[in-house]
N, C-alpha and C positions, 0 to 999 in steps of 0.2 A: 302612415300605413300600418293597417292591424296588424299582429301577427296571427299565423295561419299553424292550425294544429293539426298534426296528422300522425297518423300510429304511436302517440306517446308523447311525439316530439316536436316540438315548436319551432318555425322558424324565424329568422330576426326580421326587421324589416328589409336589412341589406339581400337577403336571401330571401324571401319574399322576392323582391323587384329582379334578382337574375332570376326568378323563376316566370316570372313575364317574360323577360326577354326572352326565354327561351322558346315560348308559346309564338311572339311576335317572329325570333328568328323564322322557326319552321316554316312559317307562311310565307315568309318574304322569298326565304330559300327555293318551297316550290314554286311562287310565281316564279323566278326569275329562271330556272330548270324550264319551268310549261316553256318558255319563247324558242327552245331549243330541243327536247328533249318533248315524245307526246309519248302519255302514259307511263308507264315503269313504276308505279306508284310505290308498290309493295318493297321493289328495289330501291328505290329510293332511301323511302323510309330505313330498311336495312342498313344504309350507308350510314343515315346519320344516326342512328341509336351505336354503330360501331365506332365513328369518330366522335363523340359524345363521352363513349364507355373507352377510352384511350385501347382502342384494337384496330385488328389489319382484319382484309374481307381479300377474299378471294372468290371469282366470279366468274364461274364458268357459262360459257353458252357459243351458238354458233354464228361463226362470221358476220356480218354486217346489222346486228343488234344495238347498233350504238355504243357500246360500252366504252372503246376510246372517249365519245364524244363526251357521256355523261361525267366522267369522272375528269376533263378537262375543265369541264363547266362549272363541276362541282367547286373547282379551285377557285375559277373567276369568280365565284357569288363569297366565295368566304375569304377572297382576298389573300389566300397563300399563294406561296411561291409552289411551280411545279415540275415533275422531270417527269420524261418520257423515255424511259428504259426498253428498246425493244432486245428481246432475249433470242438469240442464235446460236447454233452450235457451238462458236469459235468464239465466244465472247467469253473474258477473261476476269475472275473476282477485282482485279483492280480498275479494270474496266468499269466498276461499278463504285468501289470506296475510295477509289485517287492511287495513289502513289506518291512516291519521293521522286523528287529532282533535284540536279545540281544545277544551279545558278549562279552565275559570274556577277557579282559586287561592282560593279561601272567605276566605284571611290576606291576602293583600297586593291581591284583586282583579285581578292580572294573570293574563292567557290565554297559556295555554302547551302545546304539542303532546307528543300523546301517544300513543302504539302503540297499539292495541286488538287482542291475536293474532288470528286467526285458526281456524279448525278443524284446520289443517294442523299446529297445534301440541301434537299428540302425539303417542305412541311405537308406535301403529297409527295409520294411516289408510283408513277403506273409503270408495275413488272410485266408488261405486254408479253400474252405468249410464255410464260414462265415455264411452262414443262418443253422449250426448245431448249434449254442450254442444260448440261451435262450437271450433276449434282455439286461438283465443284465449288460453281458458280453461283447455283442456285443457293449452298450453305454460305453465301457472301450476306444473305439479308438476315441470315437468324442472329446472331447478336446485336446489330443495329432494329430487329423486331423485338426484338426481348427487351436488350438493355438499353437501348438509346444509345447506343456508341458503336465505334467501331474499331479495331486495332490494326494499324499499319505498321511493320517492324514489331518496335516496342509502346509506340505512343498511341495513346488514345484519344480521341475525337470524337468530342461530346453532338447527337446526332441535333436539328433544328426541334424546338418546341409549339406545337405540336408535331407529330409527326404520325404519320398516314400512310402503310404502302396497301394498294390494291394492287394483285395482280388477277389475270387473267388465261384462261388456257382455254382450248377448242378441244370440248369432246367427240369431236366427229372424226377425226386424222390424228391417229395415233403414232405414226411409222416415223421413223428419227428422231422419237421423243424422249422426256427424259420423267416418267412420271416423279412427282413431289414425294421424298420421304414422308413417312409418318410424324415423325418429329417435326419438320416445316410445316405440315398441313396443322398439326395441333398448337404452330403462333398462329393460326387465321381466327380470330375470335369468330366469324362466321364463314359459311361456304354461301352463296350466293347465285340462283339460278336463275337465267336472265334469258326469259321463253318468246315465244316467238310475238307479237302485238296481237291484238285481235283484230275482225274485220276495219271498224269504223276507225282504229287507232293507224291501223295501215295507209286507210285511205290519208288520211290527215299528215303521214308519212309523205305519201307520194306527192300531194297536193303542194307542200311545203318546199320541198328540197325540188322539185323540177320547175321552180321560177325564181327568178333574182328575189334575195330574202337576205334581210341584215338582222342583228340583233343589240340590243341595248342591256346589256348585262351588268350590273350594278353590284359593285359590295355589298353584301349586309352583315356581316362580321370579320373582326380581326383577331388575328392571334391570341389576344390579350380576353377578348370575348368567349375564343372557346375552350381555353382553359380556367376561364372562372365556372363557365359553364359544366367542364369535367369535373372539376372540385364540390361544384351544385349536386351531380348525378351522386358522389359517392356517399352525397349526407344524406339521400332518400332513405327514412326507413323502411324496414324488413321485417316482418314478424316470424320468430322461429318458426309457422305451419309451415308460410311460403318457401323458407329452407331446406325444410322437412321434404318438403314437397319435388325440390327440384333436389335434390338430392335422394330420392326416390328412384328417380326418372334413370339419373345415371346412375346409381347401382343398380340397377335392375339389367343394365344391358352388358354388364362384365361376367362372362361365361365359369362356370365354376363358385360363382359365389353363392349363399344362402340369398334365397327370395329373388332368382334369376328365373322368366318362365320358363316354360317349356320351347316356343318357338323363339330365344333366346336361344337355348341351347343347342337346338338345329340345324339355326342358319347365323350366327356371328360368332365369326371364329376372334375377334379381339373389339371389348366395350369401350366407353369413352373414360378419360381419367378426371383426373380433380379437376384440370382448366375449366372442361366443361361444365363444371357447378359456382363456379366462380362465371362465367360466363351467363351463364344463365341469371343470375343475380344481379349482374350491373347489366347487361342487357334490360333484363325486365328494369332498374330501376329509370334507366333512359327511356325506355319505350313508354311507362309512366307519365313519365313528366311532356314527354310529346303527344301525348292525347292528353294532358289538361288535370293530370292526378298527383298525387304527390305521397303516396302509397303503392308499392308493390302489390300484384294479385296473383293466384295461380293462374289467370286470361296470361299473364304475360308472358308468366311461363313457356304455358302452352304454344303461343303463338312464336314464341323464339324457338322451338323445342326441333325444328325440321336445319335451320342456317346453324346451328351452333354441333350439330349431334352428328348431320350426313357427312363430315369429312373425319369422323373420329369412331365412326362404327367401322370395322371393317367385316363388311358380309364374306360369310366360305363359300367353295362349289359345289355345295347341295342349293344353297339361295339363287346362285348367277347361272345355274342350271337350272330352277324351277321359273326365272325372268323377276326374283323377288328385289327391289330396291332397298338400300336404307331407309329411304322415304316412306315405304310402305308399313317398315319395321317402327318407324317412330310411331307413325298414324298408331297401330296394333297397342304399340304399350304408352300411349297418352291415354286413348279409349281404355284401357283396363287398370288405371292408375287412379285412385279415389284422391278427390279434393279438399274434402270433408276431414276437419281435423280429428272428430273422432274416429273415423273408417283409420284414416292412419298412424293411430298410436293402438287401435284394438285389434286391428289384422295381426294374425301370429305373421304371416309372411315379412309383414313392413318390419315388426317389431323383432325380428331377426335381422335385417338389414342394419336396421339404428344401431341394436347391442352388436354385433358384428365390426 
């Protein structure tokens, strides 16, 4: 097999062939989703450019959307192990990463301590409901989201590889909740909107689920497949414009800084930080390689620029008083953000942002 050239850089045959697989996976992955799951395309996709790009997604939407179902299925097709966390007031950090026990020795009769994991110790995790339990609990997932570990007492416990937590929350019922710090919401490499189906997707809903219906859910990868496949995403080249580019995006929406707009200054009282440029960069270079490229573009950018940005802008009460979204705010400075490498190294505006 040739090798395949793309922004400069070559890749070997062995890379090459995991860049098939990874074309082959996607497909396999949505059929095997389609027997279960009708439509969600966009969300879909979202899932796997974030389990791809080694990130957690958080997914908000209302009651009976399927989102248990899809991110249960998501397991079965990729052959990980999975846990279902449902989040309550009274649920407790160990409740989540295990704890110690004393154990009796049956041979020598001595008591001696011993780990007992946790749910947290697999290669999905669904935080169902995540804004029911008190922040406590909820800061039980940030260093097992960040670092892969977790610390009980003094010992550390290295978390499964891969590993995956989606959680999910209901923006309709807010009352005994616990909304997500800012600091948790900015480990979600993306926020995730999961709306209502449309008419014909409905039907196909209804049609399905109110007669006897089985499904035939097959592996199509294992462990070992999707961190070849994650190691694949990081060697995608990037050309400084596309950097340029999305690092544009987020400085532009940090209040007080040079080359911040005007409706910037308005209505977002706190911008997105580094993650999000980092984010947007292995995002686009995943989303890449799932539509059949092997080059980042500023398309990916863009198309990432709403799941990575709406949980790290935070709009003030002139915006949530005029009915203005973050969503809206992204749309406003994508449109006024030039693509064109010359526009952004000759704009005085950008060219403040860069030296800055």
């Amino acid at each position: 097999m040739s090798t395949e050239e793309a922004g400069g850089q070559s890749y070997s045959p062995g890379q090459s062939e995991a860049f098939e697989r990874l074309q082959e996976a996607r497909e396999k992955i949505m059929e095997q989703l389609s027997q279960v799951i009708v439509g969600q395309v966009d969300v879909i996709e979202e899932l796997l450019i974030s389990l791809f790009s080694r990130g957690h997604c958080l997914l908000e939407g209302v009651p009976g959307l399927a989102k248990t179902l899809m991110i249960s299925t998501l397991s079965r097709t990729l052959n990980l192990s999975f846990s279902r966390i449902q989040f309550t007031p009274d649920l407790m950090p160990a409740d989540i990463t295990g704890t110690e026990i004393l154990e009796e020795n049956r041979s020598t009769g001595a008591r001696e301590r011993r780990f007992m994991e946790g749910p947290i110790f697999s290669h999905i995790i669904l935080a169902d409901e995540i804004n029911r339990t008190p922040p406590k609990t909820q800061a039980a997932l940030l260093e097992a989201m960040q670092e892969r570990q977790t610390t009980v007492g003094r010992v550390r416990h290295q978390m499964s590889d891969p590993f995956f937590v989606l959680a999910t929350q209901n923006p309709i019922e807010q009352e005994g909740t616990y909304p997500l710090p800012e600091a948790q919401q900015d480990r979600f490499m993306f926020k995730v909107f999961v709306n209502y189906p449309s008419f014909d997707e409905e039907f196909e809903v209804a049609r399905r689920t109110t007669t006897i219906q089985t499904d035939d859910i097959k592996p199509v990868m294992s462990a070992e497949d999707i961190l070849t496949l994650q190691r694949m995403v990081r060697e995608v080249p990037v050309t400084d414009h596309v950097i340029r580019y999305a690092l544009s995006l987020v400085r532009q929406t940090r209040v007080g800084y040079p080359g911040a707009p005007d409706f910037v200054e308005e209505m977002i009282a706190w911008g997105a930080g580094p993650r999000a440029v980092q984010f947007l960069i292995l995002g686009g270079k995943a989303r890449a390689l799932l539509h059949g490229r092997t080059h980042v573009s500023t398309d990916d950018i863009q198309a990432l620029a709403k799941p990575v940005f709406r949980h790290r802008i935070v709009v003030n009460f002139a915006a949530e008083s005029e009915g203005v979204t973050s969503d809206s705010l992204i749309e406003r400075l994508v449109s006024i953000t030039p693509t064109k490498e010359d526009e952004l190294t000759s704009d005085a505006r950008f060219q403040k942002i860069f030296a800055s």
